[in-house]
Residue frames as a rotation matrix with the C-alpha (Angstrom) as fourth column:
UNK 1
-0.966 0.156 -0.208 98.31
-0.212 -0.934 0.286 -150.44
-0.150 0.320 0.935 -83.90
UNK 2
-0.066 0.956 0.284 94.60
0.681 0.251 -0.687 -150.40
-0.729 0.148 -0.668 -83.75
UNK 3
-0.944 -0.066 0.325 92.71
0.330 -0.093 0.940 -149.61
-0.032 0.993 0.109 -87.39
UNK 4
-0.379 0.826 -0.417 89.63
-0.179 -0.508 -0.843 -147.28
-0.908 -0.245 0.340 -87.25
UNK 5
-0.718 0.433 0.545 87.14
0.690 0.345 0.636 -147.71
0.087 0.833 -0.547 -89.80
UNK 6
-0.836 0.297 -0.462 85.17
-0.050 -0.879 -0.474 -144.62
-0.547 -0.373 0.750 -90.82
UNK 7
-0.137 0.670 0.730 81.81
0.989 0.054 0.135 -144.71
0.051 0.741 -0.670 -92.90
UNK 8
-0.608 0.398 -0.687 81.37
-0.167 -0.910 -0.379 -141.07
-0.776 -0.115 0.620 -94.00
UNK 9
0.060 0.638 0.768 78.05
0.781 0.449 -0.434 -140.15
-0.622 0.626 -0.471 -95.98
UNK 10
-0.681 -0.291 -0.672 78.31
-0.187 -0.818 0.543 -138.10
-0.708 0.495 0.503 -98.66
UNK 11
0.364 0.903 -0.228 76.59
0.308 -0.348 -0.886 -136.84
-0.879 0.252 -0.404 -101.90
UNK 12
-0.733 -0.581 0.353 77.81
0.480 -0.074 0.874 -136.46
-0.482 0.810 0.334 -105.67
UNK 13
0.527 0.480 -0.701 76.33
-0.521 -0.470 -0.713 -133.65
-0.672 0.741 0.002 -108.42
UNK 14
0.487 -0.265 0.832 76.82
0.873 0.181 -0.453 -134.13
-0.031 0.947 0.319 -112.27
UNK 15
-0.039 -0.487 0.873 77.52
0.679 -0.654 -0.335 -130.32
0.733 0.579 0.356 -112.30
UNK 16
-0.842 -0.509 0.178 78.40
0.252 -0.663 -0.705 -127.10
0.477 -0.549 0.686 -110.47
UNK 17
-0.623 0.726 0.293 75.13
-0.625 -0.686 0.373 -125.60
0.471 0.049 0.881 -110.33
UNK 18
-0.005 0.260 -0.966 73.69
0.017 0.966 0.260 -128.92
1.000 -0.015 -0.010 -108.90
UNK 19
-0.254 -0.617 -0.744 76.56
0.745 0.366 -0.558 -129.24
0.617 -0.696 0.367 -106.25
UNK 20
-0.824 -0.171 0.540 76.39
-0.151 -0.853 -0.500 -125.63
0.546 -0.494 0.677 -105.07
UNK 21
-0.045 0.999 -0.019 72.15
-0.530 -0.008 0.848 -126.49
0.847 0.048 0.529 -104.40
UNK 22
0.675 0.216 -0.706 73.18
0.165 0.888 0.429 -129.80
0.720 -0.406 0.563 -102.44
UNK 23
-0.710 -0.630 0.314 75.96
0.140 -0.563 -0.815 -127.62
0.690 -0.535 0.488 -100.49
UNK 24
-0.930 0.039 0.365 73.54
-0.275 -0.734 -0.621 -125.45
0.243 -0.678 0.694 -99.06
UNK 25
0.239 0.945 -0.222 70.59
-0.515 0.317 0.796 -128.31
0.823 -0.076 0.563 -98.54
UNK 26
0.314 -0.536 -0.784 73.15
0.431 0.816 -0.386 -130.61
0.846 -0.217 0.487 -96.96
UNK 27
0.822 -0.373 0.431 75.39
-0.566 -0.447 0.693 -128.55
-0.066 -0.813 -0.578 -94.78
UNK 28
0.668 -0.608 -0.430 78.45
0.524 0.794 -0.308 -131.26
0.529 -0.020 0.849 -95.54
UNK 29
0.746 -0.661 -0.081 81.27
-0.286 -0.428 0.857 -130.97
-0.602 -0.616 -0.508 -92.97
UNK 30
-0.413 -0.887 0.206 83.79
0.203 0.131 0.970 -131.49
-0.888 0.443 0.126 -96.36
UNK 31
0.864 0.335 -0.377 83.05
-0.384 -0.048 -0.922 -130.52
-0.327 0.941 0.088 -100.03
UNK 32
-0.341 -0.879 0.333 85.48
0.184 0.285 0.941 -132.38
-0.922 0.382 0.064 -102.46
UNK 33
0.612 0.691 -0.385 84.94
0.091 -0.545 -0.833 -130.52
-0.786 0.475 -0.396 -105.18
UNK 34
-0.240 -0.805 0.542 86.59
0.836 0.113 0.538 -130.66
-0.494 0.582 0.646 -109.41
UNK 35
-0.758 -0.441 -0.480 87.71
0.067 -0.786 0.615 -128.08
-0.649 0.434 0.625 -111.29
UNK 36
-0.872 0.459 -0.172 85.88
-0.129 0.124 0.984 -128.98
0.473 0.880 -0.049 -114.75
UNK 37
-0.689 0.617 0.381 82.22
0.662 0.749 -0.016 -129.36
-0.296 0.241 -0.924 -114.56
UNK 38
-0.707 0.177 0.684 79.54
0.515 -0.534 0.670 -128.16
0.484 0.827 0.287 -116.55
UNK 39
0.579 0.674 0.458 77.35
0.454 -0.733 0.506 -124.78
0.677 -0.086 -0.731 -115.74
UNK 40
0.968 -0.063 0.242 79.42
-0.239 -0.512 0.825 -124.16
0.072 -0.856 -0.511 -113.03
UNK 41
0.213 -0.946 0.245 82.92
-0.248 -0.295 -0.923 -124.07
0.945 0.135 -0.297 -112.43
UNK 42
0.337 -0.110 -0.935 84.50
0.751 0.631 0.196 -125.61
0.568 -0.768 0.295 -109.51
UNK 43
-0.690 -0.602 -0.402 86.43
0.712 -0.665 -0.226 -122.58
-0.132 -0.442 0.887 -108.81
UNK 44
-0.127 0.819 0.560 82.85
-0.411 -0.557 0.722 -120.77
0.903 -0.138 0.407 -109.43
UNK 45
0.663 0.679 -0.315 81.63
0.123 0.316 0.941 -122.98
0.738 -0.663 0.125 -106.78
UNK 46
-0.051 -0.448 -0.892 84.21
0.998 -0.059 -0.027 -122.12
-0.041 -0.892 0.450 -104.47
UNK 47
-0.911 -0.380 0.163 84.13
0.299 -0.878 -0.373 -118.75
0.285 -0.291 0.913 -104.97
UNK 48
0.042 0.972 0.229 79.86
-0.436 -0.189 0.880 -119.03
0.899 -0.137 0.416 -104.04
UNK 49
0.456 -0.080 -0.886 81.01
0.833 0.390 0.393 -120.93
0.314 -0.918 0.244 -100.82
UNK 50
-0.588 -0.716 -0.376 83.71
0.807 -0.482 -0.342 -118.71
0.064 -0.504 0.861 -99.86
UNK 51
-0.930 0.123 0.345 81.44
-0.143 -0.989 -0.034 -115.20
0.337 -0.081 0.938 -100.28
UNK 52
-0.203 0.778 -0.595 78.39
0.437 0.616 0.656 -117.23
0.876 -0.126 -0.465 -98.74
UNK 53
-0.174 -0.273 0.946 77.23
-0.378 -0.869 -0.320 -114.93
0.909 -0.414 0.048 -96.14
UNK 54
0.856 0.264 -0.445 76.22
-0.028 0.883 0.469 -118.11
0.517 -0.389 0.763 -94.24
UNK 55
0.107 -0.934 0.342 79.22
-0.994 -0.087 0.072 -118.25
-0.038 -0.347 -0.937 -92.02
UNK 56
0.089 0.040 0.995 78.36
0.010 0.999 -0.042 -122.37
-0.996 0.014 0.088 -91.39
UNK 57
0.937 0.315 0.149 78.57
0.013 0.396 -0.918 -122.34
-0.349 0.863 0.367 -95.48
UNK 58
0.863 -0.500 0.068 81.04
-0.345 -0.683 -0.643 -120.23
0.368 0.532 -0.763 -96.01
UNK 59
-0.211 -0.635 0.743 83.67
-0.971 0.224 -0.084 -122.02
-0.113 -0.739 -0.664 -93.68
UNK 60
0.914 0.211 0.346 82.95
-0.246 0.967 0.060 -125.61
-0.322 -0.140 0.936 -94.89
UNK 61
-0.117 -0.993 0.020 86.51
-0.493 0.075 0.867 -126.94
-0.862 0.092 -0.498 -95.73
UNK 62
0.842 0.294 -0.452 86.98
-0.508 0.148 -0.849 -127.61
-0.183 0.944 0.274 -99.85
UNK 63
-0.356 -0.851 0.386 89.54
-0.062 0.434 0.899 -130.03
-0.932 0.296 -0.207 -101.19
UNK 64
0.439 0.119 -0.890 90.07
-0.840 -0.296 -0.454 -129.49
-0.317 0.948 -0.030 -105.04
UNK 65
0.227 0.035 0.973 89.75
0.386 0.914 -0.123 -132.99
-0.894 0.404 0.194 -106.83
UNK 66
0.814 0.458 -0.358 91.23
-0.288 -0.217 -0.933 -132.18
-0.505 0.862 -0.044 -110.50
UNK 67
0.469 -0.578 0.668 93.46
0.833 0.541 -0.118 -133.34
-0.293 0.611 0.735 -113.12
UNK 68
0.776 -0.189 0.601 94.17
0.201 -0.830 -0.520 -129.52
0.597 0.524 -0.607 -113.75
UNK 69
0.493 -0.666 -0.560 98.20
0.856 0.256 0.448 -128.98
-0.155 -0.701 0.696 -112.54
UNK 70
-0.040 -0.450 0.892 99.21
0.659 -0.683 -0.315 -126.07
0.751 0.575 0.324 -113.71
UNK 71
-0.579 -0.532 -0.618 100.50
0.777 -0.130 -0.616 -123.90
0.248 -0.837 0.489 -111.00
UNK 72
-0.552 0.805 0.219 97.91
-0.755 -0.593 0.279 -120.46
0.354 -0.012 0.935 -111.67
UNK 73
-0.172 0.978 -0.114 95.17
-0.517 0.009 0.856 -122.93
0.838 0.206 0.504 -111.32
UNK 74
-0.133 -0.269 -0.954 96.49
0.786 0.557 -0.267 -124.20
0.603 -0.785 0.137 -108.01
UNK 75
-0.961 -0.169 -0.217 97.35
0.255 -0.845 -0.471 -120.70
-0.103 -0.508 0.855 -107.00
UNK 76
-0.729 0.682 0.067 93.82
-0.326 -0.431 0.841 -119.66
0.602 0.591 0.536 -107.90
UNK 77
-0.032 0.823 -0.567 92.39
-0.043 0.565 0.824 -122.31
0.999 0.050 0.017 -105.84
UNK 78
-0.248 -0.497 -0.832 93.96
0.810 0.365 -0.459 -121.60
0.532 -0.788 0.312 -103.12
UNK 79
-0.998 0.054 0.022 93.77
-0.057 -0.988 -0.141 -118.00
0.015 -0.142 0.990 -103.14
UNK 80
-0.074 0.996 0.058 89.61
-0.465 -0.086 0.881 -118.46
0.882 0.038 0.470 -103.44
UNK 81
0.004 0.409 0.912 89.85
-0.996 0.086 -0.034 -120.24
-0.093 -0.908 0.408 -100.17
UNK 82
0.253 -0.442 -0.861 90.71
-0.225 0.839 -0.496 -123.98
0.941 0.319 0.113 -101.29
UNK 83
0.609 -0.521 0.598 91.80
-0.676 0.053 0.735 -126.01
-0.415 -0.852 -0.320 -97.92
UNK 84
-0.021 -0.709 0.704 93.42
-0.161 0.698 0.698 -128.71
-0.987 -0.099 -0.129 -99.92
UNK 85
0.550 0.209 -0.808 94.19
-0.815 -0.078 -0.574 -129.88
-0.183 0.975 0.128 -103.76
UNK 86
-0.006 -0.612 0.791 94.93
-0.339 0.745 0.575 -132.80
-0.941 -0.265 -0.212 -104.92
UNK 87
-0.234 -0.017 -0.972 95.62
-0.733 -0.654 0.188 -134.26
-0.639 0.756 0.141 -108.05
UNK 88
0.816 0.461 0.350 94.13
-0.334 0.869 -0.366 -136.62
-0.472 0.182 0.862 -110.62
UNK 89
0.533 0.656 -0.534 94.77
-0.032 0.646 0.762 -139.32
0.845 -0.389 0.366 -110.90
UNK 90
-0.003 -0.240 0.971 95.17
-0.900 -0.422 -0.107 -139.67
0.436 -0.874 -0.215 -106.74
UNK 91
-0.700 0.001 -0.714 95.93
0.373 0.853 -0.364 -142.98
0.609 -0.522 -0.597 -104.39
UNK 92
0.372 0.928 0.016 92.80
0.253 -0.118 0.960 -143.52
0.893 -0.353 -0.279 -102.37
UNK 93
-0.222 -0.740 -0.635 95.69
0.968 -0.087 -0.237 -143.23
0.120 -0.667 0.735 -99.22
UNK 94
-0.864 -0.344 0.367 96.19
0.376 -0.927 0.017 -139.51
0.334 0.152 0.930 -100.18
UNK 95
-0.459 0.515 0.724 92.67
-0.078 -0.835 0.544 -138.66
0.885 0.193 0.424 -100.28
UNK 96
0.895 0.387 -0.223 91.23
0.181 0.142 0.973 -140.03
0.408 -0.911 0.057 -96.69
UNK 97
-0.120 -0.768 -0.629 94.48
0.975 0.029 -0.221 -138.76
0.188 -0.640 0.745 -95.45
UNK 98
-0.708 -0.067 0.703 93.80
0.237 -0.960 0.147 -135.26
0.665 0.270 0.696 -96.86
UNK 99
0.226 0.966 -0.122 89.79
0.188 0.080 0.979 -135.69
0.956 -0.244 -0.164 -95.26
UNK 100
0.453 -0.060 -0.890 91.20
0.775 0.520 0.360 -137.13
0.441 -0.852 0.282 -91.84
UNK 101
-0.805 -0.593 0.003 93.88
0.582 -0.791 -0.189 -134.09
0.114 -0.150 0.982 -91.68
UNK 102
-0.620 0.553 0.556 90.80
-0.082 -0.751 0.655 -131.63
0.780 0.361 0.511 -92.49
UNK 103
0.128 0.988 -0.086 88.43
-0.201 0.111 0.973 -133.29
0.971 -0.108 0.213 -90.36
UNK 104
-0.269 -0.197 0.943 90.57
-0.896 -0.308 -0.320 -133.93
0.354 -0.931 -0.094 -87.38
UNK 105
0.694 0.617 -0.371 89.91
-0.575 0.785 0.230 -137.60
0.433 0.054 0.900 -87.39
């Protein structure tokens, strides 16, 4: 079996209102994006991607990074357009599987 090695760059806010800025400087071909953070809501910030009249914004694939399990707040993400959700705490395994799936890798 042959083992790929991927380097992907990426970018990290403190908060929502940050992230959403570096979203639409960046262009990222993945947002991994938590629930909790301050000014903004993760599920704000998805719901400013998803109605992004940008089509190249709007259409970036989102995996929800959060510690929050409670089934509404799954359903919630999902329904806003969520492609994936995963929960804290997460094997690194899970989450470059979740990417690789998304990204077609």
């Amino acid at each position: 079996m042959m083992r790929v090695n991927l380097i992907f760059d990426y970018f990290d806010a403190y908060d929502g209102t940050t992230g959403y800025s570096l979203i639409l400087e960046e262009m990222p071909d993945l947002i991994i994006l938590d629930i909790k953070m301050p000014s903004l809501s993760g599920l704000e910030v998805l719901k400013k991607i998803r109605t992004n009249t940008d089509s190249n914004i709007s259409k970036i694939p989102v995996i929800m990074l959060t510690a929050a399990s409670d089934s509404e707040t799954v359903q919630t993400a999902i329904e806003q357009g969520a492609s994936n959700y995963l929960l804290k705490p997460f094997q690194k395994t899970a989450l470059i599987s979740r990417v690789n799936k998304i990204l077609k890798l």
